[in-house]
N, C-alpha and C positions, 0 to 999 in steps of 0.2 A: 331822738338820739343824734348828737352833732356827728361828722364821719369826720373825727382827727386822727392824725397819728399818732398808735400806740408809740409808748414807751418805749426806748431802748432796752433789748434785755441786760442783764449782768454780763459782766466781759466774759466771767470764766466762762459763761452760757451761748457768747455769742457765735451766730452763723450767720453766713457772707448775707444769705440771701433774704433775713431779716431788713426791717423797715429802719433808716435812718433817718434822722430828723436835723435840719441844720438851723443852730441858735442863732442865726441873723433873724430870725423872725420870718424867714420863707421858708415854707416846704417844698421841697421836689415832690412832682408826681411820682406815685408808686407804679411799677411795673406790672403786668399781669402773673410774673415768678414771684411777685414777692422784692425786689431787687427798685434802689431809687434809678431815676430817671438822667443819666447818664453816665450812671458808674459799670464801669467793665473790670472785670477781675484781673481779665490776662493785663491789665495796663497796672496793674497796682505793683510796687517796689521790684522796678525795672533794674535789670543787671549791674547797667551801668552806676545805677544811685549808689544799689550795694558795695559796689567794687568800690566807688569813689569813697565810702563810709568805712569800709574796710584799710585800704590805704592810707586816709587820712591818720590810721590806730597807731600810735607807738609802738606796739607789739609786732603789726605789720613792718615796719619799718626796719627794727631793732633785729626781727629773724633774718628779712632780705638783703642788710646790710652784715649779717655775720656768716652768710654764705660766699659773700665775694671778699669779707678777712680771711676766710677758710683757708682758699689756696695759697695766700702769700704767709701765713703762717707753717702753713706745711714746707714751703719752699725755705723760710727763714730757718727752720727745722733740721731739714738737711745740711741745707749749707753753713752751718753753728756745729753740729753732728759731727761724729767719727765714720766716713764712709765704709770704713772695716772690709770686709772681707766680702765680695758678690757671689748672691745666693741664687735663689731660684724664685720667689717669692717678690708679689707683684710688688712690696716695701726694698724688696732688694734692686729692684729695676725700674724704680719711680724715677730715675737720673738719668736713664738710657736716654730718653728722648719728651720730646713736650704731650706724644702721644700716652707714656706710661706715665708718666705723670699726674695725667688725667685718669685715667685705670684706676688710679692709685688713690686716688680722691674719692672718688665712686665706692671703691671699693672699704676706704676707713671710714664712708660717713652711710654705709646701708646699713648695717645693722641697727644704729643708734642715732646718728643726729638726724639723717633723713625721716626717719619713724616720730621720731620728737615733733618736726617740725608740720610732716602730716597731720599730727594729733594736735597740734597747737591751732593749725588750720580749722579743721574740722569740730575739736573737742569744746572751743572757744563762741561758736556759731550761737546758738539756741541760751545756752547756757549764759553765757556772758551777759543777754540781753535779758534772763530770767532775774539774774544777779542784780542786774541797774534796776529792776521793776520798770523797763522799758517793753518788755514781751508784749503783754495789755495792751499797749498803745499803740501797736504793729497790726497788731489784730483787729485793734477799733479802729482801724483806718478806713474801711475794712481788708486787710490781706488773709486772705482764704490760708487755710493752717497749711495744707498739703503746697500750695505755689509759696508761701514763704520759709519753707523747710527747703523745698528744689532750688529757690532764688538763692537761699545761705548757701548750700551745698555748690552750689555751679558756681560762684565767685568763690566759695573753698578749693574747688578741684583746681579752677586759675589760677590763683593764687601759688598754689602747692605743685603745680607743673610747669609755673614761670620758674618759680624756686628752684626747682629740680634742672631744669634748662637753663638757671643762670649761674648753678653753682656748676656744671659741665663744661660752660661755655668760655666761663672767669680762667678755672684749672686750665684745659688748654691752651688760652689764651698766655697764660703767664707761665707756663710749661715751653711751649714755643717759643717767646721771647726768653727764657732764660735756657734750654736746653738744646733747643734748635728742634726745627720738623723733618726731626727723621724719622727712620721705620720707628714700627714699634712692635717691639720683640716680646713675644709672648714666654709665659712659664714652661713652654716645651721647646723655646729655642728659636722656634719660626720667627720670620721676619714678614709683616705686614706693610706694605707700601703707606704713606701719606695719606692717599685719597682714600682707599681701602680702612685703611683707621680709623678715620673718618667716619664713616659709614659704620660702621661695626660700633664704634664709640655712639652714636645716633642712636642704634638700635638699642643698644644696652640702656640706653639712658631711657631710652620709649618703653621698653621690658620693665622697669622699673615705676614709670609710673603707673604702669598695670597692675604689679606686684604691690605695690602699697594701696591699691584700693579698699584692699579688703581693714586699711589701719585706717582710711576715713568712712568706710560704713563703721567701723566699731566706735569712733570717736564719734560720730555722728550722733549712732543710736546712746551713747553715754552722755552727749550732750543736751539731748531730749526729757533725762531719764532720772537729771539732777540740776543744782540752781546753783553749784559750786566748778565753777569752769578747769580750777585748778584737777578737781576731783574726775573728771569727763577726760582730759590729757590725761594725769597722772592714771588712769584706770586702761587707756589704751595701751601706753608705756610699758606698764607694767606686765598686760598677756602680752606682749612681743617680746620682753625677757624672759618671761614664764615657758614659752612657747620655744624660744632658744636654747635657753635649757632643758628642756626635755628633746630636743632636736641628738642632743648632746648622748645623751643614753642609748648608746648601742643597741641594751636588750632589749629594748621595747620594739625592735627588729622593722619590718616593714610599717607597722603604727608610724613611723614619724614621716611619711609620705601624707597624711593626712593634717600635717601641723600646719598652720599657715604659714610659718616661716623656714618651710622646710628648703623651700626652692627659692627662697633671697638671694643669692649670688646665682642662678642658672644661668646669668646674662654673659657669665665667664665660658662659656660655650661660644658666645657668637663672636670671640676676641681673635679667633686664631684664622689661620689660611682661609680653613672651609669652617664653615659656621655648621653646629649642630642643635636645629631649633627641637630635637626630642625634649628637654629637661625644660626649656623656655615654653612649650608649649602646655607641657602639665603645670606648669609654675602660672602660667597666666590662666588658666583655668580655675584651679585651687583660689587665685586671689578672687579672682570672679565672681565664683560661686559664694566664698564668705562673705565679700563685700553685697553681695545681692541680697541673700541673708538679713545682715544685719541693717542695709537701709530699707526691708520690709518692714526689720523690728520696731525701724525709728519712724516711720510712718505709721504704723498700726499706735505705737504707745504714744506718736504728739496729737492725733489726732484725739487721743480720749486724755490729755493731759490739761490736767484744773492749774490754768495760769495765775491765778488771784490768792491760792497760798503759798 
């Protein structure tokens, strides 16, 4: 018997630690695991590659540039508007200062366009490249399934917290230059210094990307789970208004402390003089705990997922 190397198995079949064979007509020595002779897993589809792959996407692009239209639409908004009568309501006191402003932006894109934009992060990952019939060929590279699931994930979480940090950063910025940096007056009347705003403004935005974690484990595990990317987003989307509305129901009394979107705004707690991290801290829990949840699910189901139908 000649000692050649086996056959590559079937893709759907394949494992890292199976024998490769390379068509220039040379084989690498085999390893004693099983493994060719210079391949390392931890070096296969480095952050960096992903990220640059990711950014190069239109879709990248088109989300990160309609975060920094956001605030000058908001601002064009106002200033087109009836200033009408001042309320009490963080929409009534977006003009006070370039601090409320930014409040105010935070505050109209958490329920909905932030949630979107996670999900498009996240829901987009697995799925997308099932879609192109590029999966296969990520895996016969070989990238081990559990490091190419964390590799997508980790340039998702960057992505979605530059996001989050660029759409904070814009609002201020152009809040400031058009209202000026002054206090910034909370809905109970307090007046918060500059620096202090600041700081509080940081925090809330940090609060938040804790709070949507538990919307990219769901987007995660939906992007593992199907080969229609729109389907993986559109399916996150959908329990975060699912979940809003039943927030909404009274009677379902203490049950809605268990919603994940029960504690989306708790970040309105750390706006004022003194910060009260009680609500912020079950809030970040709650997201924790689901987002854990759900990236176990997405691990357990890519790991036994048949990429070849």
């Amino acid at each position: 018997m000649t000692d050649e190397p086996q056959p590559v198995a079937k893709v759907g079949q394949l494992d890292t630690t199976e024998t490769a064979v390379v068509r220039s007509g040379r084989s690498h020595a085999v390893q004693p695991d099983g493994g060719v002779e210079g391949y390392r897993a931890e070096r296969t589809l480095p952050v960096r590659v992903e990220l640059a792959r990711q950014l190069r996407r239109r879709r990248t692009r088109l989300t990160l540039g309609f975060l920094v239209v956001l605030p000058v639409v908001l601002l064009l908004s106002f200033e087109i508007g009836d200033a009408g009568s001042r309320g009490r309501t963080f929409a009534d006191m977006a003009t006070a200062s370039g601090l409320n402003f930014a409040v105010f932006t935070l505050f109209a894109s958490t329920s909905f366009l932030l949630v979107v934009v996670v999900a498009l992060f996240f829901g987009d990952t697995v799925a997308s490249e099932a879609s192109w019939s590029s999966l296969k060929y990520l895996l016969a590279a070989p990238v081990p399934r559990v490091r190419l699931l964390r590799q997508k994930a980790v340039v998702a979480g960057l992505l979605s917290v530059f996001g989050l940090a660029l759409l904070t950063a814009i609002s201020l910025g152009v809040g400031v230059l058009w209202y000026g940096a002054g206090h910034m007056v909370t809905t109970t009347g307090e007046s918060v210094p500059f620096p202090a705003g600041v700081a509080s403004l940081a925090a809330a935005t940090a609060y938040l990307a804790v709070h949507l974690s538990w919307i990219a484990g769901l987007a995660l595990w939906l992007s593992v789970s199907t080969d229609a990317p729109l389907g993986a987003v559109g399916g996150a989307v959908l329990v975060s208004i699912l979940s809003e509305i039943l927030d909404q129901i009274t009677a379902l009394g203490s049950l809605r402390t268990y919603l994940p979107t029960h504690y989306s705004t708790a970040y309105a707690d750390l706006l004022g003089a003194e910060a009260d991290w009680t609500e912020v801290a079950h809030g970040a829990f709650s997201a924790l705990a689901y987002a854990t949840l759900f990236v176990v699910l997405a691990v357990w189901r890519f790991q036994r997922k048949d990429i070849t139908s």
